[in-house]
N, C-alpha and C positions, 0 to 999 in steps of 0.2 A: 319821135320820142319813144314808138313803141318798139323799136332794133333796139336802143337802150335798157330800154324798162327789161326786155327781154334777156338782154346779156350781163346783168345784175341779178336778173332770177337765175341764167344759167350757175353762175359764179357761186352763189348762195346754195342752190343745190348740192354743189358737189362738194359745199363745208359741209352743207347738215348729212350726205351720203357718207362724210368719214366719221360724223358722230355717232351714226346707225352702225357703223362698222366696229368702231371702237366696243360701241356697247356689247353686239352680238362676241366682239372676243373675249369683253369681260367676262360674260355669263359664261361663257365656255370656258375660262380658265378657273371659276370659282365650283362649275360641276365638275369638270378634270381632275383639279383637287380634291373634293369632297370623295370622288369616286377614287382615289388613289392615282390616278393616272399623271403622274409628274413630268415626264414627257413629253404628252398632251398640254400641261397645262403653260409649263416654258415656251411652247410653238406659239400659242394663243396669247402669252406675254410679250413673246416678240412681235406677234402680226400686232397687238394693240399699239406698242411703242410707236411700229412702224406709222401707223394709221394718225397717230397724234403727233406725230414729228409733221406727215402730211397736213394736219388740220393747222397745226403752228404755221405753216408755210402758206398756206393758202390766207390766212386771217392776216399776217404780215405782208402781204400785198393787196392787200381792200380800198387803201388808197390808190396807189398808181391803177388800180381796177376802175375806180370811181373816174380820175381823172380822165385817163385815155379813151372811158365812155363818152364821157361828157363833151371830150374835143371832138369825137368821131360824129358825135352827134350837132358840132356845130358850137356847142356853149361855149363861153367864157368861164376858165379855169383859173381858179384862185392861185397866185405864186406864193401866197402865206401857207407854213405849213403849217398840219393843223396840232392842235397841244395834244400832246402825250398825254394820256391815261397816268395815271400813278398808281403803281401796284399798292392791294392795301398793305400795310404792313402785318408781320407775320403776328404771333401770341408771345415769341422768341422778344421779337422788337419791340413789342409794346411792355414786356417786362423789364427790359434795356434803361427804358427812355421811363420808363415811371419809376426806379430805382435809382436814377441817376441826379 
């Protein structure tokens, strides 16, 4: 179980390393601006995009991550898949559906 426990911390790590990233290009895009530097601060909006398009991708495979642990390590893998999350609704929707 501890090759498991292991390769779930790996996996986890290198969400939280694009959220470290993400953030370090925020801050640089918002002193880029302040200082004028438009540039600079476009480059630092792109690498963030980049970085969050990566963290999207990595969080949208946490299951088959889960599973293919679990089989390597021996267990019995659930074939139910599991319930979707439901996005909250936005402030947009909630004035939709209370108006209606």
């Amino acid at each position: 179980m501890a090759a498991l426990e292991d390769k779930l911390v790996r996996s986890g790590d290198g969400y939280a390393t694009e959220y470290m990233e993400i953030a370090s290009h925020e801050l640089l895009e918002r002193v880029a601006k302040r200082a004028g530097e438009k540039g600079t601060a476009a480059v630092a909006r792109q690498n963030r995009d980049e970085e969050e398009a990566m963290a999207r991708a990595i969080s949208s495979k946490w299951n088959k991550i889960v599973d293919l642990s679990l089989e390597e390590a021996g267990a019995k893998v659930s074939t139910r898949k599991p319930a979707r999350r439901r996005a909250r609704p936005t402030a947009a929707r909630r004035a939709r559906v209370q108006s209606a």
